[in-house]
N, C-alpha and C positions, 0 to 999 in steps of 0.2 A: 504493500500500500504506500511506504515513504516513497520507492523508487517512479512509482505511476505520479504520485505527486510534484516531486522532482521535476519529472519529466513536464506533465503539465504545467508549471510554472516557468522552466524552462524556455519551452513554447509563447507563452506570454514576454517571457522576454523577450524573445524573437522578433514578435509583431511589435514592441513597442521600439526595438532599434530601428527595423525597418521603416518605421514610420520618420525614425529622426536622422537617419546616414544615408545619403546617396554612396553607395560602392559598391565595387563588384570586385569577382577573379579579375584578372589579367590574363592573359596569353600564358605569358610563363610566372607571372609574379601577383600583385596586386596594387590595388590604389584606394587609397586612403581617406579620408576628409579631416584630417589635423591630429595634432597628437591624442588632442581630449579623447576623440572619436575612436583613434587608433589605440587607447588605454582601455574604454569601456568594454570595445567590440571583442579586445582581449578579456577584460574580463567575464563575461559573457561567457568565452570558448570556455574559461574556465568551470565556472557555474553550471556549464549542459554537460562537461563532462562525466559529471555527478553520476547521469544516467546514462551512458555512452554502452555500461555492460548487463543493463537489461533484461532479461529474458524474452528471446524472439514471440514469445506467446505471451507476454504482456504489453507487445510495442502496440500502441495504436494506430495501425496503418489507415492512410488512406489522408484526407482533407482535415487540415484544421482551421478552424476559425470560418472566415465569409470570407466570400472572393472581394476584390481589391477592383477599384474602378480602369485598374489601368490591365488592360485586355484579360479581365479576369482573374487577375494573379492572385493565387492564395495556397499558400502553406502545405508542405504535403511531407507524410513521414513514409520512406519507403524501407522496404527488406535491402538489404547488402548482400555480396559474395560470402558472408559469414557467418554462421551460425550467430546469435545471441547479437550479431550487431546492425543496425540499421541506420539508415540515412534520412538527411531533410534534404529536401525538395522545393524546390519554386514551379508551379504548374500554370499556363498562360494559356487561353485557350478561345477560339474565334466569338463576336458575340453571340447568343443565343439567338436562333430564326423560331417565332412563334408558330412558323409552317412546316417545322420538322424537328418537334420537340424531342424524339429521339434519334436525334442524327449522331452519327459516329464520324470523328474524325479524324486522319492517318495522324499517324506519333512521329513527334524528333522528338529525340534526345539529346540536346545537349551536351558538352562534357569539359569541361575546364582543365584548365593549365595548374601548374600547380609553383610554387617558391618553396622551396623546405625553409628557410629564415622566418617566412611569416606563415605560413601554413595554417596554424592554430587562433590566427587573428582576422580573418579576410570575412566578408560576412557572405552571405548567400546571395549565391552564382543567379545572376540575371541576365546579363547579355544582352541589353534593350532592343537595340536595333537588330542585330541578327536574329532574337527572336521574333520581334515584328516582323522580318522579313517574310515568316516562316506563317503566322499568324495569318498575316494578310493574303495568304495564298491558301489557308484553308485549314492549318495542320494547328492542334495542338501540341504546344511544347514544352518536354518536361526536363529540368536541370540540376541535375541529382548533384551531390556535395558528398563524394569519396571519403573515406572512410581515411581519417588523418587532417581533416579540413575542417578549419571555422565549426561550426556546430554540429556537424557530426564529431567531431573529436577525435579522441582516442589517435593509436599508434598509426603512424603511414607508413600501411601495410606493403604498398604499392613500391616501396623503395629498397629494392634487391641490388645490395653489393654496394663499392665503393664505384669515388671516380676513377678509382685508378684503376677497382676491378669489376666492373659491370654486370649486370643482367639487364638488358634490355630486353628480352623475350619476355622472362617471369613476371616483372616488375610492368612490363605490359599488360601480362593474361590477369593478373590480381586484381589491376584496374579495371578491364572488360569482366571480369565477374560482378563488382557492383554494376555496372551496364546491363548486362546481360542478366543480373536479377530486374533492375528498373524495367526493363525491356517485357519481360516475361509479365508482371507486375501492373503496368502501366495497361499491356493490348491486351487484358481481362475484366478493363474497367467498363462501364458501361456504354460510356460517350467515346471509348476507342476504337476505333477498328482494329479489329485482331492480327490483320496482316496489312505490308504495305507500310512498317515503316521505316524512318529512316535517321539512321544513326550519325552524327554530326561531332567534330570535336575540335580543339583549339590546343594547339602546342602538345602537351603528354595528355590532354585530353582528345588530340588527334591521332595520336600513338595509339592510343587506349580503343580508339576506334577502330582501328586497321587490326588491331588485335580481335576483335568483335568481328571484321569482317570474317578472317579465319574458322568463326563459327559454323556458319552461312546457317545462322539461326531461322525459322522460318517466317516467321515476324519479319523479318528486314529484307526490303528491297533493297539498300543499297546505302552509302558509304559518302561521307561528306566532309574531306580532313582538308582544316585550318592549318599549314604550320607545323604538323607534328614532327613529334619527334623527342627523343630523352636524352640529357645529359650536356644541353647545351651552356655556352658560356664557363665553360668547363675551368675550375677556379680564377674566376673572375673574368675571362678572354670573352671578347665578342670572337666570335666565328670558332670559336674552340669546343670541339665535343669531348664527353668524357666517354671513352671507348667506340672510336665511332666506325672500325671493324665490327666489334660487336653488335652496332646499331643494325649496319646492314646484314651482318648473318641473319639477324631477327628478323628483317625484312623479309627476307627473301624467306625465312620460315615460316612468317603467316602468309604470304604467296604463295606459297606452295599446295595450302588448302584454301585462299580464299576462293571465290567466285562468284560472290558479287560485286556491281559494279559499283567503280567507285570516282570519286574526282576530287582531285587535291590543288589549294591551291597556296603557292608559296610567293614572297614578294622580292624584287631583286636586293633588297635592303636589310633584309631580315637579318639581325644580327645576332639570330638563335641557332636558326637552318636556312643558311643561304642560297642560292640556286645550284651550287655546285652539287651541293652537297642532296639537294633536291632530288636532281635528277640522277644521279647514283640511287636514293630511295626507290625510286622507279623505275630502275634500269634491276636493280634485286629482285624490286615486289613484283615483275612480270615476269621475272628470267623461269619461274615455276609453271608459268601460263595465267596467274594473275592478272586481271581487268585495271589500266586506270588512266585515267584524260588527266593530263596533270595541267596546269596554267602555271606561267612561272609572270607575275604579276609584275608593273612594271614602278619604280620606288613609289612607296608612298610613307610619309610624314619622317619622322625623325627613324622611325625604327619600324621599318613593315611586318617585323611579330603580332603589330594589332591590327591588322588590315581588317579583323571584321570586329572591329571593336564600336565602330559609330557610321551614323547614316553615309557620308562620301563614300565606303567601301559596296555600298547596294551600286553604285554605276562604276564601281571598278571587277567585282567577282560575281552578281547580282545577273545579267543575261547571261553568262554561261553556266551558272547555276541553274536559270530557269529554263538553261535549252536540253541541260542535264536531266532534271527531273521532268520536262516533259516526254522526254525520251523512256526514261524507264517507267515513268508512272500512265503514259498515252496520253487519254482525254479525260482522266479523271482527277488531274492537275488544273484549278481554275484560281484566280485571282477572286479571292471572297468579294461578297456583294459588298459595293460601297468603300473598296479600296481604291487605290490607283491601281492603272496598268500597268499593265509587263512592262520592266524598261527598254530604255531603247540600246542602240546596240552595243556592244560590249568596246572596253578601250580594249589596246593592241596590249596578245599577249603573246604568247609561246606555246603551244602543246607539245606533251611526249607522247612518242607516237608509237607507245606502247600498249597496245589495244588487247592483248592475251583473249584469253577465253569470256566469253559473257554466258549468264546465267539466263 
């Protein structure tokens, strides 16, 4: 009873920071709103961690509190890769049609980047503009908060070996188990459609994905990687990986079983994973017969790690996004009623023109 209590208060403090901090993940790190904001939101990790070891059959899954004026948003506690430990969730989702009060709609997933320095301080993963993106075309979006982060707490699981001596394969799959529970989890809800969705990720939450692809879970059409990748800036180096052999063995080992299709896209700026190093990932992840349209983006802002961090990046990755999922999804890909249109045409990019097998 104290720990369901816990946990419910916990909860309430959630909604009451979210009311007063504009922040999110980052690509690979986080952003802040001042120290005050960056002490509280610390203490806060600390305070949920209380209930972090739970028992999976006392977690209360599913919606907490009311939805949030801004495209539905409200609160959601999901299962993890883990026995005994579960995750929060931010769930966004198209507005209600009084003409099809049970309509179902395809799932993204989300997936964030991660900082092991601030890890335990970042508040829950929003992603505005990419998930509008996502919104306005029809899908609900859910952006689950990995098991080591902000208010799920607890250990990061997901972080196998050093930089000197890496796992990038494991330290991938750890991550795609909280996915792949969110996944499983998410397309049994009511208002979801059970197949058709689509898995999305940003820096090791695009790693995380590609690892998901390897699944070829039946739920997911297909594969939407930001930037991925692990072990970047490898102590302290822009453009330095930690073990970046290792990276690409891993590549090319979830290639080797994925099969669904997927589209990556990297910026030439990126001072995480640069285009070099890009298309090496790409050159592994099909050498197995792996699917994937990579774009290699052309600079944007100070550091193109956050190319889908805010609205300008919808007319930079945004038509070939939308030329992607009308391809695998057909004619069941529409621009919700009352948004804007499709944009117009995409800037100049680069495709790998490593097309492997499709699903």
């Amino acid at each position: 009873m104290l720990r369901r209590e816990i946990t419910r208060h916990g909860e309430l403090w959630m909604v009451f920071l979210r009311g007063m901090f504009v922040s999110r993940i980052g690509m690979a790190g986080t952003r802040h709103s001042g120290k005050f904001g960056f002490a509280l939101v610390a203490a806060f990790a600390a305070f949920i961690s209380l209930s972090s070891n739970v028992r999976a059959a006392d977690a209360p899954y599913g919606g907490f509190g009311p939805e949030g004026p801004r495209m539905r948003e409200q609160l959601w506690i999901l299962p993890s890769g883990e026995p005994g430990r579960f995750l929060r969730a931010t769930v966004f989702r198209p507005d209600a049609d009084p003409r099809e009060p049970n309509k179902k709609f395809p799932l993204v997933v989300i997936n964030h980047g991660t900082d092991e320095s601030t890890r335990l301080a970042v508040s829950m993963p929003v992603y505005y503009w990419l998930s509008r993106w996502f919104v306005e075309r029809g899908y609900a979006v859910v952006l689950p908060q990995r098991r080591g982060h902000g208010a799920t707490g607890g250990t990061l699981s997901e972080a196998i070996g050093t930089c000197a001596n890496p796992d990038h394969y494991d330290s991938g799959n750890i991550a795609a188990d909280d996915i792949t529970a969110t996944v499983n989890y998410m397309t049994a809800q009511p208002f979801i459609a059970s197949k058709g969705a689509i898995v999305a990720g940003i820096s090791t939450g695009g790693w995380a994905s590609l690892a998901v692809a390897a699944r070829n879970l039946p739920q997911v059409q297909a594969i939407v990687n930001f930037a991925g990748g692990r072990g970047g800036h490898a102590y302290g180096q822009a453009n330095a990986i930690c073990g970046e052999a290792d990276l690409l063995k891993a590549a090319r080992r979830y290639g080797d079983k994925a099969r669904e299709p997927t589209i990556w896209f990297y910026a030439q700026n990126d001072s995480y994973f640069g285009p070099t190093l890009a298309q090496k990932l790409a050159v592994a992840w099909s050498a197995g017969g792996a699917n994937v349209e990579e774009h290699i983006l052309p600079a944007y802002g100070n550091d193109g790690h956050t190319v889908a961090d805010d609205r300008q990046g919808w007319d930079i990755w945004g038509p070939s996004l939308d030329r992607f999922l009308t391809r695998v999804r057909g004619s069941e890909v529409e621009v919700a009623a009352g948004h804007s249109a499709p944009l117009s045409a995409p800037l100049e990019t680069s495709s790998i023109a490593t097309t492997g097998a499709t699903r």
